[in-house]
C-alpha positions as CSV (number, residue, x, y, z in Angstrom):
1,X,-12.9,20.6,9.8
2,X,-9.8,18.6,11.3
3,X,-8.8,15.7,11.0
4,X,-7.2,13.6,13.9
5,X,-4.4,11.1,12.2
6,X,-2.9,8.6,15.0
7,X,0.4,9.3,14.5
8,X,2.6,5.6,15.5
9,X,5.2,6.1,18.7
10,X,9.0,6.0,17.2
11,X,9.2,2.6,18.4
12,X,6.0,0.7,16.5
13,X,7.4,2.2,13.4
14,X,11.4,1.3,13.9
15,X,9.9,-2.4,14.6
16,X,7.7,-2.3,11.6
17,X,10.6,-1.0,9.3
18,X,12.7,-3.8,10.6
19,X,9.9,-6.6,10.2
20,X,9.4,-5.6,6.7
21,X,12.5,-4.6,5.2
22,X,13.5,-7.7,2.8
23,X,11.3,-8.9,3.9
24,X,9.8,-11.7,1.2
25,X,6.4,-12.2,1.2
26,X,4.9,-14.7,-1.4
27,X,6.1,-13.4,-4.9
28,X,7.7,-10.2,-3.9
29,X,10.3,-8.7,-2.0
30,X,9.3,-6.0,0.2
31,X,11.8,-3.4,0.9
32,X,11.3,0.0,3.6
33,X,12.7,2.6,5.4
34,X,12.4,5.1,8.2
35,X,11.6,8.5,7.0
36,X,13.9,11.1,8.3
37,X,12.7,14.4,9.5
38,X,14.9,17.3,8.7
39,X,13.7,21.0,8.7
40,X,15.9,21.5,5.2
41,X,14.0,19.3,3.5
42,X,10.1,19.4,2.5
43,X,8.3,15.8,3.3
44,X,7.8,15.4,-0.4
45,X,11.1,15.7,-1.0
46,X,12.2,13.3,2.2
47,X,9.7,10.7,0.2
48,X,11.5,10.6,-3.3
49,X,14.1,10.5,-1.6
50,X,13.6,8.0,0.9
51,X,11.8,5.5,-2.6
52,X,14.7,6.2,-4.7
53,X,17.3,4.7,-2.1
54,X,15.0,1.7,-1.7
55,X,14.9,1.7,-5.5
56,X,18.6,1.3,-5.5
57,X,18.9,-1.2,-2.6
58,X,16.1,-3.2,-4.2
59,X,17.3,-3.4,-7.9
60,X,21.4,-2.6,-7.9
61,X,20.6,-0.2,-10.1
62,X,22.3,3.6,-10.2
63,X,18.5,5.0,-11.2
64,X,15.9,6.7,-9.8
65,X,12.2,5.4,-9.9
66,X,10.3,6.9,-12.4
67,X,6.2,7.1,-13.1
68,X,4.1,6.5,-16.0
69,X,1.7,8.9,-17.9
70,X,-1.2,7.0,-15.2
71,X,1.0,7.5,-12.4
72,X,2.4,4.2,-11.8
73,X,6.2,3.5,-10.5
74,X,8.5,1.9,-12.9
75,X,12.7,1.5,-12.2
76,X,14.3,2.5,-15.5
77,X,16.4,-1.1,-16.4
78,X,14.6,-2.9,-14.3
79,X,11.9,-5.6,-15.7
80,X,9.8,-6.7,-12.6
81,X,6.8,-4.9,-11.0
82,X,7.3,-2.2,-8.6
83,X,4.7,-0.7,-5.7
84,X,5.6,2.3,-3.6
85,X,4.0,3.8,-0.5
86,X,5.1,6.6,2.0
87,X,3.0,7.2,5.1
88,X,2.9,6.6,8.9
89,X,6.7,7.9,8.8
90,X,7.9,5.4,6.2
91,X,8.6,4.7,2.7
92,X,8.0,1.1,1.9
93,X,8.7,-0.5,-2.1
94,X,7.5,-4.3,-3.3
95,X,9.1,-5.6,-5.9
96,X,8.5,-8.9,-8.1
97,X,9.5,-10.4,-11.1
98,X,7.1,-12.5,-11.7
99,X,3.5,-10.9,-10.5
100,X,2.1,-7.4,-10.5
101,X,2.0,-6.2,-7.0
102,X,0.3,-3.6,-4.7
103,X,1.5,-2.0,-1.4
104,X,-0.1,0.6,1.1
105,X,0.8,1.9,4.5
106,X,-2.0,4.0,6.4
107,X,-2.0,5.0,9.7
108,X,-6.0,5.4,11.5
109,X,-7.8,8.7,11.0
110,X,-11.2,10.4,11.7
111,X,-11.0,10.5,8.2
112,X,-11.7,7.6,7.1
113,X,-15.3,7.1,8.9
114,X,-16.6,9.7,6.8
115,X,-14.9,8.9,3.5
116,X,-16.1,5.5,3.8
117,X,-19.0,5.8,1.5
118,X,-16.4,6.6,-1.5
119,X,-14.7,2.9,-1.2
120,X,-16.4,0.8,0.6
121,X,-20.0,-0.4,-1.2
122,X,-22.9,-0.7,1.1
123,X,-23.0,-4.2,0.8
124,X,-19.6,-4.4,2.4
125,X,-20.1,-1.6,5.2
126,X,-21.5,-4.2,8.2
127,X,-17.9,-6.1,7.8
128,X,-15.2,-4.0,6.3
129,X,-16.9,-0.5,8.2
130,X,-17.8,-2.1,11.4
131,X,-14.3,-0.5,13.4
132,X,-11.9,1.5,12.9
133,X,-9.8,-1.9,12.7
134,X,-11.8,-3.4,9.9
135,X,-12.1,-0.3,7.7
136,X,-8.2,0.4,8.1
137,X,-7.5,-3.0,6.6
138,X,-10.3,-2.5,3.9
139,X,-8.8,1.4,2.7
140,X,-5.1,-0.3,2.3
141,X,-6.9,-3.3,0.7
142,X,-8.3,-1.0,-2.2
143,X,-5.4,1.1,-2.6
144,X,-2.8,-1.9,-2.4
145,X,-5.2,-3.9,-4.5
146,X,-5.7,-0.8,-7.3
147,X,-2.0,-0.9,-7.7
148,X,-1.5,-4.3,-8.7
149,X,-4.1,-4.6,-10.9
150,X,-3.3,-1.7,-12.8
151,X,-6.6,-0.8,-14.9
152,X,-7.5,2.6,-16.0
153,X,-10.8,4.1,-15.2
154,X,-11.1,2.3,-12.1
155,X,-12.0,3.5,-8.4
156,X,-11.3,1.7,-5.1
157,X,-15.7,1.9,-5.1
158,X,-15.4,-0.4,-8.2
159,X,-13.3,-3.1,-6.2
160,X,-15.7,-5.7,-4.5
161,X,-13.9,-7.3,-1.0
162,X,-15.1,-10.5,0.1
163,X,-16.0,-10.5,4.0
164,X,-12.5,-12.4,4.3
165,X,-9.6,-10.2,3.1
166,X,-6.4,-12.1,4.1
167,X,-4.6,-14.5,2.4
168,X,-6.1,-16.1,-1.2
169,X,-9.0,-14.0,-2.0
170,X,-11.2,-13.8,-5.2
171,X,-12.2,-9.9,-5.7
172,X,-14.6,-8.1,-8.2
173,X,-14.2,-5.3,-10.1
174,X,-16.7,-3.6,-11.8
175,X,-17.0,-4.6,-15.4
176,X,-13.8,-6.5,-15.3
177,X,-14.7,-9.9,-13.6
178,X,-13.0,-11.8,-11.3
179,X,-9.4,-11.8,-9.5
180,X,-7.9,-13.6,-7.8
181,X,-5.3,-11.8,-5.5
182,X,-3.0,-12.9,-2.3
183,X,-3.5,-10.3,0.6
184,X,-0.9,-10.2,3.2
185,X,-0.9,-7.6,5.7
186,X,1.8,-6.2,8.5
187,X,0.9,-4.1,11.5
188,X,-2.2,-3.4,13.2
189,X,-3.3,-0.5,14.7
190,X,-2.5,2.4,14.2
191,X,-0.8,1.3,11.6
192,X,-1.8,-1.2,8.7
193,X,0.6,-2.4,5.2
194,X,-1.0,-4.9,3.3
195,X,0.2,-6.1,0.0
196,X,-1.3,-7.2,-3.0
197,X,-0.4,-10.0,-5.2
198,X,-2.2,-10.3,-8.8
199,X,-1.8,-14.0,-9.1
């Protein structure tokens, strides 16, 4: 099976990178780049790469960002909260010193219509599955919302969206309660960020 993933035109992604680089957004400073293509270089590589300059830009600091044992980004002498995501031909970092944060970049794909079942409950699939449009902004909900709450054991089925997911939202997470969280996002289609504040 193949899957069809909307790759954005050089253009929407350049405006994007510009729109969101220091870009401040509630509590946290949003930082991104342009990934470069070069045929020396795996993408993988071009990611760490692309993270570790925003890392340095970001902070001041002469480090590269590091993950812990569950996979989270840290920046080694650096005390705030860091988020990283790399897709839709960018790399794109929030920081904040003062609130755990979340960030995710997706761009559309076939993909994600049959996924869907795995994160989206089916009390939430006749809003957040209803088009292409609406699941996109649910799939980098979870993920950007997964990162800044930071608890172990969880899946993005055990996060609970409200049929409004912008701005101040109260979420649920299975057999952890309540948050509340600040969603923000940038782009549309093809292309969706949003970020996630823990507030």
């Amino acid at each position: 099976m193949t899957t069809t993933v909307h790759i954005p035109d050089t253009a929407l992604v350049d405006a994007l990178v510009a729109r969101l680089d220091k870009c401040s957004a509630g509590r946290a400073t949003i930082y991104a780049t342009r990934l470069s293509s070069s045929t020396r270089v795996t993408r993988r590589n071009t990611e760490i790469q692309a993270v570790n300059r925003l890392a340095r830009q970001a902070t001041g600091l002469n480090t590269d960002v590091c993950h812990h044992s569950d996979g989270a980004p840290y920046i080694p002498g650096f005390d705030g909260h860091v988020s990283v995501t790399h897709g839709a031909s960018m790399a794109i970092m929030s920081v904040s010193h003062n609130c755990r944060t979340g960030i995710d970049a997706e761009c559309w794909r076939e993909q994600l219509v049959r996924v869907a079942p795995r994160f989206i409950r089916p009390e939430e699939m006749s809003v957040h599955a209803a088009s292409p449009d609406s699941l996109l902004r649910a799939w980098t909900s979870k993920e950007a919302i997964f990162k800044a709450l930071g608890i172990s054991g969880i899946t993005l089925i055990d996060i609970c969206l409200p049929d409004r997911i912008e701005g101040l939202v109260t979420i649920s997470v299975d057999g952890h309660g309540t948050k509340d969280i600040s969603l923000t996002f940038f782009g549309d289609m093809p292309v969706c960020v949003a970020l996630a504040e823990l507030m």
